[in-house]
C-alpha positions in Angstrom: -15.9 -50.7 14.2 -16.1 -49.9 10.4 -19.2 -48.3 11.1 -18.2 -46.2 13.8 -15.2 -44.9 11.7 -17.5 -43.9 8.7 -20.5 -42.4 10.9 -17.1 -40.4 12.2 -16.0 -39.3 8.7 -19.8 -38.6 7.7 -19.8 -35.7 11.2 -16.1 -34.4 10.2 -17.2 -33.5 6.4 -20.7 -32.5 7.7 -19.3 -30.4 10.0 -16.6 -28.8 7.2 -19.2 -28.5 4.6 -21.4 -26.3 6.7 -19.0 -23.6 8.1 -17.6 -23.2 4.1 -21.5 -22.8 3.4 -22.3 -21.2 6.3 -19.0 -18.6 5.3 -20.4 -17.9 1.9 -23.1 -17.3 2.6 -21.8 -15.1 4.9 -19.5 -13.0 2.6 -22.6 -13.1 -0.1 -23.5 -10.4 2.0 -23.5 -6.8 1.7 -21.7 -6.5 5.1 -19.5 -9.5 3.6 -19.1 -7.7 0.4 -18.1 -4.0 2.1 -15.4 -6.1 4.0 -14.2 -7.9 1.0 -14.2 -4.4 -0.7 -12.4 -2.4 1.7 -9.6 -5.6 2.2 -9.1 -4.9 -1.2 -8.9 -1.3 -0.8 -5.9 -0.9 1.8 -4.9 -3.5 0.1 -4.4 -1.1 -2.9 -3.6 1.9 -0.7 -0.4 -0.1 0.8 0.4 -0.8 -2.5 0.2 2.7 -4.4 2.0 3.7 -1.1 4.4 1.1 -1.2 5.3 2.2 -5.5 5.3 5.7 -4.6 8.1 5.4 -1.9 9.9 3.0 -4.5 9.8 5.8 -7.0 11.0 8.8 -4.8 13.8 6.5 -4.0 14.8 6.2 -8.2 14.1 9.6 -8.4 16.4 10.7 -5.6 19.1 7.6 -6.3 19.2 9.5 -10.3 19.7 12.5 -9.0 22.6 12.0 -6.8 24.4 10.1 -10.2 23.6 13.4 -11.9 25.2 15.6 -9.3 27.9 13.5 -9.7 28.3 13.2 -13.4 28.2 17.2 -13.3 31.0 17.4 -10.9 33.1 15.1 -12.5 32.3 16.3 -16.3 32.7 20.1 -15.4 34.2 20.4 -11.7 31.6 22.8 -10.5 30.4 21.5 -7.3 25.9 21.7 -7.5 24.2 22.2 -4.7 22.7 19.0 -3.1 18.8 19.5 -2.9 17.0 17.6 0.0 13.9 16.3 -1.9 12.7 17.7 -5.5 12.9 21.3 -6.5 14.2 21.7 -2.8 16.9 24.7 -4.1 13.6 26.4 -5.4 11.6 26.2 -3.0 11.0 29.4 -0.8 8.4 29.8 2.3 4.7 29.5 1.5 3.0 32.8 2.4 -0.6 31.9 3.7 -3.0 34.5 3.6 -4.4 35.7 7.2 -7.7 36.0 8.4 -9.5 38.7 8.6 -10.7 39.7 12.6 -13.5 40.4 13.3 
């Protein structure tokens, strides 16, 4: 029976020890290696993404306490802009094409 059990242990960790090898092996390739790469990549991407929206969100949270230290300082009411430089912003004028 004690055999049995360790002939059973021996398959298990056989068994294990390939698919790991057989796994790197498998990402030791350059189709393993572009997936690797482009995990990492959205992985970046989400993340620059996800600092970005973090920042707007400072940016537009220190604006609204500067509107509202200038009302309360001075009394003049500014204008609330949606977004940066919104109050300066006018339409873009695209050129046309020319018809032919």
């Amino acid at each position: 029976m004690k055999r049995l059990f360790w002939l059973g242990v021996g398959v298990v960790a056989g068994v294990a020890l390939s698919r790991k090898a057989a796994e790197t092996a498998r990402q030791a390739t350059p189709a393993g290696l572009a997936s690797n790469l482009g995990d990492a990549v959205r992985e970046l991407a989400g993340a620059v993404g996800s600092f970005g929206a973090e920042v707007r969100a400072g940016m537009n949270e220190r604006e609204q306490e500067l509107h509202d230290m200038v009302e309360e300082r001075t009394g003049v009411v500014t204008p609330q802009a949606s977004g940066r430089h919104a109050a300066d912003r006018r339409p873009v004028r695209r050129a046309r094409r020319a018809e032919r």
